[in-house]
ZAKEMI-144387 format. One record per residue (C-alpha): x, y, z. Coordinates in steps of 0.5 Angstrom, whole numbers, m for minus. Example, Ala and Ser with C-alpha at 12.3 -4.5 7.8 and 13.67 -1.06 7.14 Angstrom:
<romis>
   east  north     up
     25     m9     16
     27     m2     14
</romis>
This chain:
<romis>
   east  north     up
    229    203    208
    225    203    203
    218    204    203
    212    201    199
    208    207    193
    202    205    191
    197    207    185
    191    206    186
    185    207    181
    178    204    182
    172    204    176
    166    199    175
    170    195    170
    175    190    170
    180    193    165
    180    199    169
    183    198    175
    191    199    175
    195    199    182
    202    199    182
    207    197    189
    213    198    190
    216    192    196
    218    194    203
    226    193    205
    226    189    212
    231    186    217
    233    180    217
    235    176    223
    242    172    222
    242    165    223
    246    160    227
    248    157    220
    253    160    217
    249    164    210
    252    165    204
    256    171    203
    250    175    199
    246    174    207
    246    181    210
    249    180    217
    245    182    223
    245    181    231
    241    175    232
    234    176    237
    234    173    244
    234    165    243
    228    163    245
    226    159    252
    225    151    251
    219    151    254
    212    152    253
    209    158    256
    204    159    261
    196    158    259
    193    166    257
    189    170    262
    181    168    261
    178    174    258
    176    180    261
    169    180    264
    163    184    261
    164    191    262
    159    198    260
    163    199    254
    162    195    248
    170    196    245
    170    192    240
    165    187    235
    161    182    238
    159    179    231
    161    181    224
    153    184    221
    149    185    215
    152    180    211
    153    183    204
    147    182    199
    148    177    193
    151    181    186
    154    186    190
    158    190    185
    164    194    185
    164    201    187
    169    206    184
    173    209    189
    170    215    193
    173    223    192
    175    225    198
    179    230    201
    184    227    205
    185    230    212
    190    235    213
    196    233    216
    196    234    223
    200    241    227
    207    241    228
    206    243    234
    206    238    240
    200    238    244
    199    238    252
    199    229    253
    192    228    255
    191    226    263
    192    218    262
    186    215    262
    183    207    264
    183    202    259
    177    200    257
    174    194    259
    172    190    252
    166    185    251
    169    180    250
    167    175    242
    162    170    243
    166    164    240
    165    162    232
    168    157    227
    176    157    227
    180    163    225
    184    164    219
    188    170    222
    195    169    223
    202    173    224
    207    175    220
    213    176    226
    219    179    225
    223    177    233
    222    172    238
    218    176    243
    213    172    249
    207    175    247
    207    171    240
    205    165    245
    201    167    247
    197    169    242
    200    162    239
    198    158    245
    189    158    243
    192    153    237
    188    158    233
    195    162    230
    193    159    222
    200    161    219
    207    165    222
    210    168    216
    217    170    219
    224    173    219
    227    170    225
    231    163    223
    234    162    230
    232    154    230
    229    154    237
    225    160    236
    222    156    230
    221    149    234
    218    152    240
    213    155    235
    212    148    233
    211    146    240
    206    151    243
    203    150    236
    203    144    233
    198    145    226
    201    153    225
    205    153    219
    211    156    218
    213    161    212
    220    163    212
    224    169    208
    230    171    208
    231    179    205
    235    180    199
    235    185    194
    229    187    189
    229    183    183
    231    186    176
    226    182    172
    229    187    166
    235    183    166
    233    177    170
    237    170    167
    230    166    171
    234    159    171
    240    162    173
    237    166    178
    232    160    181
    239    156    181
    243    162    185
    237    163    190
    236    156    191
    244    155    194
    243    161    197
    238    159    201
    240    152    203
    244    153    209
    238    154    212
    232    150    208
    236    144    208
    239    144    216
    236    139    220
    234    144    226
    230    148    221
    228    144    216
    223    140    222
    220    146    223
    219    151    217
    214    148    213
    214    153    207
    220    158    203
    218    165    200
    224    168    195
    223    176    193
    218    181    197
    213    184    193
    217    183    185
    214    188    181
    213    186    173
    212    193    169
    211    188    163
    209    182    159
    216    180    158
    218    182    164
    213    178    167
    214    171    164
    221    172    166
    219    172    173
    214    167    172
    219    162    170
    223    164    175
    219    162    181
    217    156    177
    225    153    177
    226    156    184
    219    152    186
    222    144    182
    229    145    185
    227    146    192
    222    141    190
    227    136    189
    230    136    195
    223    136    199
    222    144    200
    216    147    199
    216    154    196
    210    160    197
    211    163    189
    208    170    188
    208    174    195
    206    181    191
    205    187    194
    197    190    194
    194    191    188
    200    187    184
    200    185    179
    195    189    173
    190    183    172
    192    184    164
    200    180    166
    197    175    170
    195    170    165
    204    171    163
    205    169    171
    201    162    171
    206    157    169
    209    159    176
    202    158    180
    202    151    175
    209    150    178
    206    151    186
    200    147    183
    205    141    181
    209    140    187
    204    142    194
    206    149    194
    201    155    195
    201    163    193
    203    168    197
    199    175    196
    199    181    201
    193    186    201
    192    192    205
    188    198    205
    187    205    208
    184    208    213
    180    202    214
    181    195    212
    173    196    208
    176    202    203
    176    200    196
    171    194    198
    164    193    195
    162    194    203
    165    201    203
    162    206    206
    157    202    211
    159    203    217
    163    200    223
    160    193    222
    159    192    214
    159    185    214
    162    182    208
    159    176    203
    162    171    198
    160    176    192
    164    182    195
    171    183    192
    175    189    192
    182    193    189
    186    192    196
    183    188    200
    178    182    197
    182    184    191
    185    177    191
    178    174    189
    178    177    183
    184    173    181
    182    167    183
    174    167    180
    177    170    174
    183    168    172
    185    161    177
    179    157    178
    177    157    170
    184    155    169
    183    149    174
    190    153    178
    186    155    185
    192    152    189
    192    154    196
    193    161    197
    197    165    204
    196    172    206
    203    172    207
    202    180    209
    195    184    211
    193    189    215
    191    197    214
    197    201    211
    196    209    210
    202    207    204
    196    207    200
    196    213    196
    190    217    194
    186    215    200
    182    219    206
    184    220    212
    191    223    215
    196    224    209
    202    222    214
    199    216    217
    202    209    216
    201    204    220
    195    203    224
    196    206    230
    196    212    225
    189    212    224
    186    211    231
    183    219    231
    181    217    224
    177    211    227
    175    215    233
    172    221    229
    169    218    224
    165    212    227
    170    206    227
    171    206    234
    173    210    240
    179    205    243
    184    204    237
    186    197    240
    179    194    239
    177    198    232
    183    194    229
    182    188    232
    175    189    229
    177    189    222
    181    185    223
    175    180    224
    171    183    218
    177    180    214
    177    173    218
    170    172    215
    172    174    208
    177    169    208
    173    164    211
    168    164    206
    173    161    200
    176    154    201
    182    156    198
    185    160    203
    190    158    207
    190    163    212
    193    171    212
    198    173    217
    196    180    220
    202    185    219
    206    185    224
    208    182    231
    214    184    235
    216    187    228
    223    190    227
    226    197    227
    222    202    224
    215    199    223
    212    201    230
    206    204    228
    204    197    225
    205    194    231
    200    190    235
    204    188    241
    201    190    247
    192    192    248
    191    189    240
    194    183    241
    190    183    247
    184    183    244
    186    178    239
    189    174    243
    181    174    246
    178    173    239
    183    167    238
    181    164    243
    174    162    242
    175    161    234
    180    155    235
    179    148    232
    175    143    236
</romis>
């Protein structure tokens, strides 16, 4: 299993920001028709049931103990600027030694969000699991990004859920952009995806087709290959009534220098109803790197902030799409906190969330970590709420494979989203 690497660097200015990443290797779940050969071959996940699953619990009653946030304050002032990166030591690793586990304690009654505008949050699911409908079940679940293809687990996504989109990937090995053939190539992923994309069972259900994860472009030249790459692959599936989702970078990729080499694939997605896919994370909070930094448990956010992990994304759209008229619709098709981030505060052997739960306690981010995350996750909310141009961003992971347990929400987190969902639905 490979894992993502990250160089981070801040400054005040645009040109001195340079953050490299490297893509994540996932599983894959086998569908029921047949694949290619170049597929992996995995034991597919349980097969979903047919039918819709019970409503959600109504939510918690007030209890003494406000757990997670009420309401996203202080919103951000206008001109806010970039911060630079703060210094700071990282926190050492934690003892080898295992401690004594503490006596098991009560979970915390949380507060329950007031209701607001609909949410933008989605999920990235990796397996059938029942709590993903739950969670689906409020109609507000904007986008599953997913890698389970079993047709009945997409129809009933579907059914629970009638307006979230569905983004499917299928895992394959990186691009070599040094080497790349772009319309060989588009044609070859193009048939190697057809089994799937174009089956009936599926094809209902799936509403848009992802190719490589998180490609990375050293390069001018390798850049442009991969640009009309994405843009072969985008007219071909097109040609067939496919939608595809172009990009899919990882955090802080690419360089904003190489994004003018990679447009004609937006323009592509512009030409043919596709969207942008991008991931952002950051780490030890959602806010690092942000222009609300450094602010508290509650640092609002406005439409002036941005950033070099999260909000990064509009400094490519206010600097780059929009004066090009290519502001085509934009799927967070990863987010979340990831301690992959190098460079960063924090416990230096944290990957996922769950890593970072004394962190949050010790530092004022919240002392129950289910409802601490949670609450950057809204923070995260507003910010995409407040561009028009955002589709959704799917959270990072839902009953996610074998080695991402610590980014997993299931169980109290989903809870507590599930909560927060419920009175940020449409109308």
């Amino acid at each position: 299993m490979s894992r993502r690497s990250f160089l981070t660097a801040a400054a005040t200015t645009f040109s001195a920001a340079a953050l490299a990443a490297c893509g994540r290797s996932r599983a894959t779940p086998t569908p029921s028709v047949a694949p290619s050969s170049l597929l992996p071959t995995v034991t597919p996940s349980p097969v979903a049931q047919s039918s819709l699953l019970p409503a959600p619990a109504p939510p918690a009653a007030v209890g003494d103990i406000s757990i997670y946030l009420p309401y996203v304050n202080n919103p951000a002032g206008a001109g806010a600027a970039l911060i630079p990166e703060p210094t700071m030591t990282p926190t050492p690793p934690k003892p080898t030694a295992t401690p004594e586990p503490p006596a098991p304690t009560p979970t915390p009654v949380a507060t329950p969000f007031p209701p607001g505008p609909p949410s933008k949050l989605g999920l990235f699911v990796a397996r059938n699991y029942p709590q993903i409908f739950d969670l689906l079940a409020t109609q507000a679940v904007t986008v599953v990004k997913t890698l389970e293809l079993d047709a009945n687990f997409l129809a009933q996504i579907k059914q629970t859920s009638p307006n979230t989109l569905i983004v499917a990937r299928v895992d394959l090995p990186q691009l070599s952009l040094g080497e790349l053939d772009p319309v060989s190539a588009a044609q070859a992923f193009v048939e190697l995806i057809l089994p799937y994309a174009d089956d009936p069972a599926r094809r209902q259900s799936i509403d848009g087709w992802e190719s490589y994860n998180e490609p990375v472009a050293g390069n001018e030249e390798e850049m442009r290959r991969l640009a009309d790459y994405e843009a072969e692959r985008t007219r071909l599936l097109a040609e067939r009534g496919i939608r595809s989702v172009v990009g899919n970078f990882g955090t802080g990729q690419p360089p904003l220098e190489l994004w003018e080499y990679f447009l004609p694939a937006v323009q592509a997605a512009k030409d043919y109803d596709g969207w942008l896919g991008l991931h952002e994370y950051s780490a030890p909070t959602m806010y690092y790197l942000t222009t609300r930094a450094d602010q508290g448990r509650y640092p609002g956010v406005g439409p002036a902030d941005t950033g070099w992990l999260t909000l990064r994304y509009r400094q490519v759209y206010d600097q780059i799409l929009i004066p090009r008229g290519l502001a085509v619709p934009l799927i967070m098709t990863e987010c979340g906190v990831d301690g992959l981030v190098a460079d960063r505060p924090g416990p230096l052997d944290a990957e996922g969330w769950h890593d970072f739960k004394e962190y949050w306690a010790e530092n004022g981010y919240g002392m129950w970590g289910p409802g601490a995350y949670v609450e950057q996750l809204v923070w995260y909310d507003e910010a995409l709420r407040q561009n028009d141009y955002v589709v959704g961003g799917c959270i990072f992971v839902m009953a996610g494979s074998a080695g991402w347990h610590t980014y997993d929400i299931l169980g109290p987190a989903a809870s507590v989203l599930e909560q927060y969902l419920s009175v940020h639905a449409p109308a």
